[in-house]
Residue frames as a rotation matrix with the C-alpha (Angstrom) as fourth column:
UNK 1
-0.708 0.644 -0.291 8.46
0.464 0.112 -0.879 21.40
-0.533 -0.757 -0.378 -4.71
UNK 2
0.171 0.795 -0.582 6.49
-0.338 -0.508 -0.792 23.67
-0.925 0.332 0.182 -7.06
UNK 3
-0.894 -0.314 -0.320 7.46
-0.396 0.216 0.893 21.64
-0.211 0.924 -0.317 -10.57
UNK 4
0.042 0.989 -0.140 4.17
-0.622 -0.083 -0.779 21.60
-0.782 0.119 0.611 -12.35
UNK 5
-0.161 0.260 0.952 2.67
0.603 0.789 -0.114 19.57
-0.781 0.556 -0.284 -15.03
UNK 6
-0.973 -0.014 0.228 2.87
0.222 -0.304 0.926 20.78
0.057 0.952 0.299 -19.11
UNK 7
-0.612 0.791 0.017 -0.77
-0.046 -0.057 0.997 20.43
0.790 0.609 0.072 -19.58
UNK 8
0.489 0.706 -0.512 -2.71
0.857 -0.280 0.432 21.44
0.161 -0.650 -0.742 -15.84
UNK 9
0.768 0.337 0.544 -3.11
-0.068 -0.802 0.593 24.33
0.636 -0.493 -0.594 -14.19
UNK 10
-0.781 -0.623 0.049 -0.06
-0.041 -0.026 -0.999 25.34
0.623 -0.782 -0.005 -11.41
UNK 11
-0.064 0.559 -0.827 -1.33
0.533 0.720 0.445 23.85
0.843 -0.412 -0.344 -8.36
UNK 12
0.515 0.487 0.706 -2.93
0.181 -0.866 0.466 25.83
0.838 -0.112 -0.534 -5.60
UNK 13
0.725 -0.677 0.128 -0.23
-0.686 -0.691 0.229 25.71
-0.067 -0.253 -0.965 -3.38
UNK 14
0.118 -0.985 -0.123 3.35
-0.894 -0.052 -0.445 24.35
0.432 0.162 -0.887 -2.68
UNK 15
0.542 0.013 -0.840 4.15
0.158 0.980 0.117 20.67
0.825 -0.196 0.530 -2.03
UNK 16
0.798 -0.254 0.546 5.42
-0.591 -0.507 0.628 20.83
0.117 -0.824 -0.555 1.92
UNK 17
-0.113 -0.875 -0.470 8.85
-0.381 0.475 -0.793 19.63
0.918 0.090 -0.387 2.32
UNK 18
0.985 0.172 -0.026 9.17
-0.019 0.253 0.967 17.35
0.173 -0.952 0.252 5.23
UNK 19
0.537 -0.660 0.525 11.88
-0.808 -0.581 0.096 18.60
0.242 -0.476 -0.846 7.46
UNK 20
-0.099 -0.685 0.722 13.82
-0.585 0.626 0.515 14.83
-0.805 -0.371 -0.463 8.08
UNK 21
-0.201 -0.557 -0.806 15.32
-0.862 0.492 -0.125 12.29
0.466 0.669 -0.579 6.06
UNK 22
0.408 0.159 0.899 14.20
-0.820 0.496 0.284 9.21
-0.401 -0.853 0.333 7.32
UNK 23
-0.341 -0.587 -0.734 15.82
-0.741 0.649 -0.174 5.61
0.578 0.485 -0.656 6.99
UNK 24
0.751 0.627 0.207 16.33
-0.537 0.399 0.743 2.70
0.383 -0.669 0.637 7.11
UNK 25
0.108 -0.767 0.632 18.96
-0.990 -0.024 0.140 0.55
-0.092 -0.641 -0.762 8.90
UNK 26
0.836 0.445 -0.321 19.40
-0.535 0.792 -0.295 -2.95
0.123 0.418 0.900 7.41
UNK 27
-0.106 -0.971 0.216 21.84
-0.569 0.237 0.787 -6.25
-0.815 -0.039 -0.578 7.20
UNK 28
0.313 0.484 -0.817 21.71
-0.949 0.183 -0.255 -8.48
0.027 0.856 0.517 3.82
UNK 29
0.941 0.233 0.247 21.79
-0.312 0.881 0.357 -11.81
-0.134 -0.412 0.901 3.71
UNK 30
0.123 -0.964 -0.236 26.05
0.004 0.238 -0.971 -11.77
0.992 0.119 0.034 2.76
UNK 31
0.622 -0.067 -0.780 27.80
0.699 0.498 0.514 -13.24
0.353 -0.865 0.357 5.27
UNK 32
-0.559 -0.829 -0.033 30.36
0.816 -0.543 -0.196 -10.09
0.145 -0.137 0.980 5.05
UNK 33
-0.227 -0.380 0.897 27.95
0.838 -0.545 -0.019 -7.72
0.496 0.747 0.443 5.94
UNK 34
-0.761 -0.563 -0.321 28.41
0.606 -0.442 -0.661 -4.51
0.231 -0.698 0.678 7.88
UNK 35
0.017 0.940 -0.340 25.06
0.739 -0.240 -0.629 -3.36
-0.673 -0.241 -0.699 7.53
UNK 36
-0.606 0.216 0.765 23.34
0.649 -0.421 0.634 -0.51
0.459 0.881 0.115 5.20
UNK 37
-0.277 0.713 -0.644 21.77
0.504 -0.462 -0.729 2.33
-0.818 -0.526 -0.232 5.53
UNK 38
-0.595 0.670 0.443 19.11
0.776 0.337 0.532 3.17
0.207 0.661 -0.721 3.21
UNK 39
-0.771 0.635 -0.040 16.72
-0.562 -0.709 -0.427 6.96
-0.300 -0.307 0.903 2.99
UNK 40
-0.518 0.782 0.346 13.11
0.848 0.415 0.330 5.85
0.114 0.464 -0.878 2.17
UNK 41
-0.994 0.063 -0.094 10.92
-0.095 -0.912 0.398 8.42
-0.061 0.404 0.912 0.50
UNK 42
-0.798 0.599 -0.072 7.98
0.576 0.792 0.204 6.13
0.179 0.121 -0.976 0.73
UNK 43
-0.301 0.718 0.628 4.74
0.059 -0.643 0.764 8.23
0.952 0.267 0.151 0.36
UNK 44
0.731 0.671 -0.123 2.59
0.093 0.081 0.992 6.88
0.676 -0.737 -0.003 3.30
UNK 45
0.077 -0.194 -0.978 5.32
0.935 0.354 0.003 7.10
0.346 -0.915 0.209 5.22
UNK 46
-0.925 -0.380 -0.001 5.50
0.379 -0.923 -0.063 11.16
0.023 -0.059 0.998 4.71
UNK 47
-0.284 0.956 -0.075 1.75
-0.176 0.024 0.984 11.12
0.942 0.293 0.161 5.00
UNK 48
0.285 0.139 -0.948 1.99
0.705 0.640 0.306 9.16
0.649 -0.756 0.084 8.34
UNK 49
-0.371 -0.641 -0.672 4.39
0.927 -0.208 -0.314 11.92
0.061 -0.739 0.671 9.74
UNK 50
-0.850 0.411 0.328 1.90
-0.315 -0.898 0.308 15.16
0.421 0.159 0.893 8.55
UNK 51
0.171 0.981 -0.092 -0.98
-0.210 0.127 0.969 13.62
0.962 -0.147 0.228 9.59
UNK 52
0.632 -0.017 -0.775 0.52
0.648 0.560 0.516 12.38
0.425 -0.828 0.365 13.36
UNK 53
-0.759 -0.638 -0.133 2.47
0.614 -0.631 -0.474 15.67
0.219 -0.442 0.870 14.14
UNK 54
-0.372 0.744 0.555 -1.22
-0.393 -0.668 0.632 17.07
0.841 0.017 0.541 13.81
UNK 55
0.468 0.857 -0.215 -2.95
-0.270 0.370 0.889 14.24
0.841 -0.358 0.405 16.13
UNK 56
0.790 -0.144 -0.596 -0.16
0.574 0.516 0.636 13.43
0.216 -0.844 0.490 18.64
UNK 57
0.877 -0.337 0.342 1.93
-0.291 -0.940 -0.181 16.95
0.382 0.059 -0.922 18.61
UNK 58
0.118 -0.993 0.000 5.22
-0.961 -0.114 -0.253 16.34
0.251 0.030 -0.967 20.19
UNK 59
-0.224 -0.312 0.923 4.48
-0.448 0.874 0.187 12.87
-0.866 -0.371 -0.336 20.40
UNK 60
0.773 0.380 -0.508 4.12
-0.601 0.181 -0.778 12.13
-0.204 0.907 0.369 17.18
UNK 61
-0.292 -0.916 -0.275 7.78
-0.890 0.366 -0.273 10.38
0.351 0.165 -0.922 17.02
UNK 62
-0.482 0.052 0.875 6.58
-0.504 0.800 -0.326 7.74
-0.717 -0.598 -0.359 19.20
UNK 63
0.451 0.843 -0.292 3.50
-0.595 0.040 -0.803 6.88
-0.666 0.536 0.519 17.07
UNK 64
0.656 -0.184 -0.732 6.10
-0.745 -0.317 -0.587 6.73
-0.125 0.930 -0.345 13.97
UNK 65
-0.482 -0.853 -0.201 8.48
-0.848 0.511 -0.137 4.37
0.219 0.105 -0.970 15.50
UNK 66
-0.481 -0.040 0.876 6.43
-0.341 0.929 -0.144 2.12
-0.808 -0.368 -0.460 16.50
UNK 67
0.866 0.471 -0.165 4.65
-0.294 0.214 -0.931 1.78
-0.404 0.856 0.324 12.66
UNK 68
0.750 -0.196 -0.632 7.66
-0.635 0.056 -0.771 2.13
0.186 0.979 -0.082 10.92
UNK 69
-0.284 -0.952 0.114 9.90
-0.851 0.196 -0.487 0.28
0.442 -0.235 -0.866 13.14
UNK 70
-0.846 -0.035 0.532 8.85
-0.327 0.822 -0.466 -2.31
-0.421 -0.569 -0.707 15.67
UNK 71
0.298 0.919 -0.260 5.87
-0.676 0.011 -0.737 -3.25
-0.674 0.395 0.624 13.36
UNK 72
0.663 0.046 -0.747 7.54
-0.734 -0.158 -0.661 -3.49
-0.148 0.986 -0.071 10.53
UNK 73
-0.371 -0.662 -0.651 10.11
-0.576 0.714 -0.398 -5.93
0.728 0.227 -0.646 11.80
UNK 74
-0.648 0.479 0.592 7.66
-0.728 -0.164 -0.665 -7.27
-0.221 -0.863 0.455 14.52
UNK 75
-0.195 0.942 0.273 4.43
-0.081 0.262 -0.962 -8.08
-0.977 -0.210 0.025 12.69
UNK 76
0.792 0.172 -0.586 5.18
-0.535 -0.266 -0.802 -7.52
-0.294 0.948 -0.119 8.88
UNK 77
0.180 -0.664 0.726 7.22
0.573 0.671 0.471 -9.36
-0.799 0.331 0.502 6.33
UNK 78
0.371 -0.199 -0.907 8.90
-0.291 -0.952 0.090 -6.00
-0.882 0.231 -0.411 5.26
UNK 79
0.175 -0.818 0.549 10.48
0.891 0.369 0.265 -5.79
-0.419 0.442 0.793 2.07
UNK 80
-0.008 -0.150 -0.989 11.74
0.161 -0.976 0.147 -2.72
-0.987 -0.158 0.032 0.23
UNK 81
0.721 -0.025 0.693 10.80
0.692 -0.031 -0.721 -1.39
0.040 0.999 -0.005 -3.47
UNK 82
0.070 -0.970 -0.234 14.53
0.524 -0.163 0.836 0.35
-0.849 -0.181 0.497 -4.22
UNK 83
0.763 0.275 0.585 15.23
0.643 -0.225 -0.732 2.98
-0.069 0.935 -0.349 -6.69
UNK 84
-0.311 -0.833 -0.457 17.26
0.893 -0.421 0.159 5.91
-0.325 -0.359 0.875 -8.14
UNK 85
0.704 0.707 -0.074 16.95
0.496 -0.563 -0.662 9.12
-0.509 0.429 -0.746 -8.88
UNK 86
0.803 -0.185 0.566 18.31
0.544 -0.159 -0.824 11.14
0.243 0.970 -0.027 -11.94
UNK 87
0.438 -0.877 0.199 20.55
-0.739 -0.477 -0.475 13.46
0.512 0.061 -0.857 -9.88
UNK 88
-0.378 -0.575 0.725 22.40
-0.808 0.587 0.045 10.48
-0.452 -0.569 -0.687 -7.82
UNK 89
0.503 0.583 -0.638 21.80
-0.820 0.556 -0.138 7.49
0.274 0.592 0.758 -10.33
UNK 90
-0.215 -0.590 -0.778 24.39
-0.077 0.805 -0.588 5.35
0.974 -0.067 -0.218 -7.99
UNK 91
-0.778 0.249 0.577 22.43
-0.494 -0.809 -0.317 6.16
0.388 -0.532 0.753 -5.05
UNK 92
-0.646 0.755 -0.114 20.10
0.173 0.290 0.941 3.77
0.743 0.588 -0.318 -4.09
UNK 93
-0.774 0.514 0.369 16.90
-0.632 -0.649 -0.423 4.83
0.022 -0.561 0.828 -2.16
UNK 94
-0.651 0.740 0.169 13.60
0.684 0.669 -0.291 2.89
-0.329 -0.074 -0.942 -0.54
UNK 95
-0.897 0.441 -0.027 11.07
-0.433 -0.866 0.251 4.62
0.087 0.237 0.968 -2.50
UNK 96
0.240 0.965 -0.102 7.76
-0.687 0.243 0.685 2.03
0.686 -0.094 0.721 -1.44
UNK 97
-0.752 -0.184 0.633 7.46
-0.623 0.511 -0.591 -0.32
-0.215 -0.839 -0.499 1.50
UNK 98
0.240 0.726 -0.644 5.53
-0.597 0.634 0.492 -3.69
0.765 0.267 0.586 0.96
UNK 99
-0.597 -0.352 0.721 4.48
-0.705 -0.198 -0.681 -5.16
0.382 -0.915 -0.130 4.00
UNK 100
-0.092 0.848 -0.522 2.66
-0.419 0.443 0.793 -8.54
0.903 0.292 0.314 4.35
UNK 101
0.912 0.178 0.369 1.33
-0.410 0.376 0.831 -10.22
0.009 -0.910 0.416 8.02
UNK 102
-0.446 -0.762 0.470 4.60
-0.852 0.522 0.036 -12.59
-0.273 -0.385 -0.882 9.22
UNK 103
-0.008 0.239 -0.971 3.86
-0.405 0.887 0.222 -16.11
0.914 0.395 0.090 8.64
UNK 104
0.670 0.100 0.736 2.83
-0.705 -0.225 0.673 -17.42
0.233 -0.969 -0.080 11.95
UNK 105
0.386 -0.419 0.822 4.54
-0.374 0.743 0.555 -20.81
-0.843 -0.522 0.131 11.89
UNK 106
-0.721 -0.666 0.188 7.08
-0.324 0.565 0.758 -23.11
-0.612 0.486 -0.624 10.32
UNK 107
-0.668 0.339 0.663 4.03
0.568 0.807 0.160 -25.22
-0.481 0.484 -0.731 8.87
UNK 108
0.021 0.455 -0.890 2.03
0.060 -0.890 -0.453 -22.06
-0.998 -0.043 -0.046 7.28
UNK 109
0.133 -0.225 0.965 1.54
0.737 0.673 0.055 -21.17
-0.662 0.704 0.255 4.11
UNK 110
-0.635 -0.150 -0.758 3.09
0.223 -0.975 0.006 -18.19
-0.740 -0.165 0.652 2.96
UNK 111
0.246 0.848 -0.469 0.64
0.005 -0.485 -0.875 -15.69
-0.969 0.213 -0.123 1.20
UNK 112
-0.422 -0.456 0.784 0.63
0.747 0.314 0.585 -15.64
-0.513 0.832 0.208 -2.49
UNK 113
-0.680 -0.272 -0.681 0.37
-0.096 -0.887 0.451 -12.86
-0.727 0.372 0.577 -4.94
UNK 114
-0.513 0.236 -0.825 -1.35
-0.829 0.111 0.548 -15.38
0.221 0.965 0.139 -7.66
């Protein structure tokens, strides 16, 4: 939380740990499988939970599930950017969340990058 940079100034105060571990809950497309479960570290989503414990105090959970949950498999065509980190390098973690509209229909054309 306080690991600074070689060449700035020590920053004026302390990155705030957020107090949960959030996931996600998932099945892949094998036919054998039992499901996954998956922390995600995703910025905005640890942004989402400091900024909505301020504006909707002990409701602030609600708020959260319905962004990061029923949205996200709702109204978005979630996918997950996946990583490790150096102490657990077999470990994987969601460490970004990319999140286009759904395609409304079969006859649509899904969204392109290029």
């Amino acid at each position: 939380m306080r690991q600074g940079d070689l060449f700035e100034s020590e920053p004026k105060e302390d990155l705030e740990k957020i107090p949960f571990d959030f996931s996600y809950k998932y099945r892949c497309d094998d036919t054998a499988c039992t499901g996954h479960t998956m922390k995600c570290t995703d910025w905005e989503m640890g942004q989402s939970w400091r900024k909505w414990r301020t504006d909707y105090g002990d409701k602030w959970e609600e708020a959260f599930r319905e962004t990061y949950e029923r949205k996200m498999k709702g109204q978005y065509d979630t996918h997950f950017y996946v990583g490790t980190i150096n102490q657990h390098p077999k470990e994987w973690i969601v460490v970004g969340l990319f999140y286009p509209p759904l395609v409304a229909s079969a006859d649509a054309v899904p969204m392109s990058l290029f």
